[in-house]
N, C-alpha and C positions, 0 to 999 in steps of 0.2 A: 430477622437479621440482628448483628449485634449493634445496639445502642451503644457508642461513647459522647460522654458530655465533655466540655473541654472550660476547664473557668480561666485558663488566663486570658487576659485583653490582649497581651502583645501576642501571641500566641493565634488568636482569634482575629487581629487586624492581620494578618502577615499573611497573603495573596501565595504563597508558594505553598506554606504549610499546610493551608485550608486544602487546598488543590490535593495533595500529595494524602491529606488524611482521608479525604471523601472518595478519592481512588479505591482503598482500602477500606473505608468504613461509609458508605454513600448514609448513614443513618446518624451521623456524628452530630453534635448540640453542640453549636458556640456559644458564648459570652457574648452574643451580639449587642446590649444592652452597656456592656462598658461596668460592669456593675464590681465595687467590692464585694465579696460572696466571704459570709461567716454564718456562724451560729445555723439556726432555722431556714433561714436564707438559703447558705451553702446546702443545707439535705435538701431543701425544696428542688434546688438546678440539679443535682444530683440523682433526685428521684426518678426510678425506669432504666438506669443505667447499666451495665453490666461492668463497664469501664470507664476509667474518667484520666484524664490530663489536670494534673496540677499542679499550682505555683507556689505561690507564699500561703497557700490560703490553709487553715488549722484545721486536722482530723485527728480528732482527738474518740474517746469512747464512744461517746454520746453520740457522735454522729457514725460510725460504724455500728452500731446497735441499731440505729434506726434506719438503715441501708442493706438489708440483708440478701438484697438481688447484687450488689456491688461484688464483683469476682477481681478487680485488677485497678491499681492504678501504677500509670508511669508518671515520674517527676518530669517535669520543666525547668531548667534550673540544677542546681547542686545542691542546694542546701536542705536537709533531712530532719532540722532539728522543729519542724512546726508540724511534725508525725509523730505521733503517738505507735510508737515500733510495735510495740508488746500488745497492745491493742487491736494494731494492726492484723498483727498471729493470730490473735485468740480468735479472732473473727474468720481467721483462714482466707483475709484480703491475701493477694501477692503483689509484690513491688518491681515495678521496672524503673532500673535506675543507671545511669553511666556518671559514673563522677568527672567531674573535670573539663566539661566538654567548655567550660567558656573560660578557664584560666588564663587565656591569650589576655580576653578581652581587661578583666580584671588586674593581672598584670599587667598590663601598660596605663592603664588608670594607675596604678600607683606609681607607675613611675612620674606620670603627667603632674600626679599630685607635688611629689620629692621636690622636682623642678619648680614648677609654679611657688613653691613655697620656699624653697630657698633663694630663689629670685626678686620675692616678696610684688609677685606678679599680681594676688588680688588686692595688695593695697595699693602698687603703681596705678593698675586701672582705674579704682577709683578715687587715686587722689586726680588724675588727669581728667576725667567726667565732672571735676567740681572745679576744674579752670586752675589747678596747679600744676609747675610742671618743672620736676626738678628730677636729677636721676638717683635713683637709692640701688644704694651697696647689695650684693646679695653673694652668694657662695654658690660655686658648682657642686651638682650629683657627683661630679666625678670626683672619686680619690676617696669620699667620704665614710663612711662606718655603718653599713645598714644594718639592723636586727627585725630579723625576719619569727614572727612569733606562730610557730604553728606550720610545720612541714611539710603539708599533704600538695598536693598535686597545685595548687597558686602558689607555694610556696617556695617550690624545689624547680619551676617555670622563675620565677624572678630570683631566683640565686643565679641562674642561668643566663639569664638579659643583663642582671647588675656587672657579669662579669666585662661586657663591653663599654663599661664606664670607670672599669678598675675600683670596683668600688672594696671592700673589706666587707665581706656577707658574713653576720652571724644570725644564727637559727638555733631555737630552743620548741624541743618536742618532746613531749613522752615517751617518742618512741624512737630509735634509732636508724641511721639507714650508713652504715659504714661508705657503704661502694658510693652512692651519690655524695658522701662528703669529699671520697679521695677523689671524683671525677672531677668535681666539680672547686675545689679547695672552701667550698663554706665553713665556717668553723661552729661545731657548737658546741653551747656553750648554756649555763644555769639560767635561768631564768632571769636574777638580780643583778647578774653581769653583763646580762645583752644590755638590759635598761641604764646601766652606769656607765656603761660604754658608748652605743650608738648614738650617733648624729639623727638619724632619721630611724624611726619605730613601729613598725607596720604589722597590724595584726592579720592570721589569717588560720582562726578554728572553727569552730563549731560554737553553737551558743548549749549548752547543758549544768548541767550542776556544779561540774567540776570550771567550768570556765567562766560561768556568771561572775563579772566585774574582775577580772583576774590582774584587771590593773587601778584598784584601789586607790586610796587619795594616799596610802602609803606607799605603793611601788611607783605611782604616778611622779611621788618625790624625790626616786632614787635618777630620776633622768635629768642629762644635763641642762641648763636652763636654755644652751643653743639650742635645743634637741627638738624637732618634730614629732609629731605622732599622726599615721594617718589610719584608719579602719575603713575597709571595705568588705568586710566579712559580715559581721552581726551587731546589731545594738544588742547594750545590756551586756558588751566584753568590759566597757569602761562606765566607772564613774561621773557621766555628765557634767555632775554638779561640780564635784573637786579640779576636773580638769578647766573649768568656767573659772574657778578660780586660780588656779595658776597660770592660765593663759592673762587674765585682769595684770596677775602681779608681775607679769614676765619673768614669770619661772619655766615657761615655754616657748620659743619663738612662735609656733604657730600650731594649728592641728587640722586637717583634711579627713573630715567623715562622710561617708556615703551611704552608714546606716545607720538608725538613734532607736533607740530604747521603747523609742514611741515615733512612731511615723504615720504622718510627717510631724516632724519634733512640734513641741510648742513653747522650747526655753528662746523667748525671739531675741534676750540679751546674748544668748551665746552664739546664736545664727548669724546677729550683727555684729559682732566684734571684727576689728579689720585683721586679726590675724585667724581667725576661723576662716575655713572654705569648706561650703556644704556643700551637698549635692543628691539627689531625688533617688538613691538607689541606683546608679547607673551602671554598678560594674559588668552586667552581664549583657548590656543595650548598646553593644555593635550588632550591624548589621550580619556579620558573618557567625558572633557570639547567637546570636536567636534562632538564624538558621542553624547553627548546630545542635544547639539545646532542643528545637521542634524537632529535628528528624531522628534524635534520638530519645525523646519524648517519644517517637512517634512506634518506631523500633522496640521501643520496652510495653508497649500493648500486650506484642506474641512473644516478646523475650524477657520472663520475669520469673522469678522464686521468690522461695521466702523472702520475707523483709530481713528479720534481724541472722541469715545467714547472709546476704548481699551487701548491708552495711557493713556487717565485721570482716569482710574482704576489702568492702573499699575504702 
């Protein structure tokens, strides 16, 4: 029978998806241990597999070289950039993949973000947890100027939500999508005029070569000092350190991250700043977000191709 191993935890805690995988693979390996799995580690759970479910966790050469019974993985998740693609091929691994399957979830996280932070909701809470109690000004989502950075499938989902708050959507992407701009009226627009323009700055790419740090302590400057920033896409899009520092200088009203460079972060001055709001990677952790990503995790087992023809469709 076929062996699949399965490393995520959420994945592995989730009472529906065990059920629904072990129907189909009664020979399935959890993560029942709860364990981060990298390096040595990751081959060792891996090893006897023929298929595997994956999450954040990194296969890179190294570990495809030393897995050569490994025929198939499907993602968990959207995110593609912790695969080593090309490595993947050489190896004649195949990818099961569906993009998009939690945009709902992640999209309304930012919005939750927008809100919260133009309300100035994390520092209300805790100035009132510390016995004060006065009420602070804040600005509505609605009417504002959003810059949507990065147009794929979260992307072109929250140009679509913001339009029930009237909000002014801009979007800058490599690549073009006419028909969704006329449907939808988002406007796009350069890269250095979404950031001099929008009230609020939401990334949403991919982490690779071309978009490591893409918002620099110099484009970081080109934004207004109202102007929010929130990322729920990848650490290592932004600057850490410079944006630590213009958030100090209030050259930023505030910034909402949900993923850092290095997780879990360890800059613990910019975690406590009262206009920082972090948060543990949560955008794909709705309930309905994990059942979607499991069942089509589960579905790209016996429905996969090539990797890097699957990616350059999605």
């Amino acid at each position: 029978m076929t062996v699949v191993a399965i490393t995520s935890r959420s994945f592995t805690r989730h009472p529906v998806l065990r059920r629904e995988l072990i129907e189909r693979y009664p020979e399935a390996r959890f993560n029942d241990d709860g364990l981060k799995l990298a390096g040595p580690q990751l081959i060792d759970f891996l090893d006897g597999a023929e298929k595997a479910i994956t999450a954040l966790e990194c296969l890179n050469e190294a570990l495809f070289q030393a897995l050569p019974g490994l025929k198939v993985v499907s993602k968990y998740g959207v995110g593609i950039d912790m695969i080593d693609l090309d490595a993947m091929a050489r190896h004649g691994v195949r990818l099961g993949f569906t993009p998009g399957v939690n945009r709902r979830a992640v999209a309304e996280l930012v919005i939750s973000f927008a809100i919260a932070l133009l309300r100035h909701v994390p520092r209300a809470n805790a100035e009132v947890l510390a016995g004060d109690w006065h009420q602070i000004m804040g600005r509505q989502l609605s009417g504002r100027s959003v810059g949507i950075i990065g147009c794929g499938n979260i992307g072109k989902l929250l140009g679509r939500l913001l339009r029930a708050f009237g909000c002014r959507v801009l979007a800058h992407d490599i690549l073009d999508f006419p028909d969704y701009f006329a449907e939808t009226g988002v406007e796009p627009v350069a890269l250095v005029d979404l950031l001099r323009v929008a009230d609020v700055v939401t990334l949403h790419l991919p982490l690779d070569p071309s978009t490591e740090y893409i918002l620099d302590a110099g484009r970081l400057a080109l934004m207004k000092p109202d102007a929010i920033l929130i990322n729920t896409a990848r650490g290592g899009l932004v600057d850490e350190g410079a944006l630590k520092q213009m958030l100090k200088r209030g050259r930023l009203v505030g910034a909402a991250f949900d993923v850092f460079a290095e997780e879990p972060p360890v800059d613990r001055e910019l975690l406590q700043m009262p206009n920082m709001l972090a948060t543990p990677h949560i955008g794909g952790s709705s309930e309905e977000a994990v059942l979607n990503m499991g069942r089509a995790a589960i579905a790209g087992l016996d429905d996969y191709g090539d990797p890097l023809e699957i990616t350059a469709k999605g």
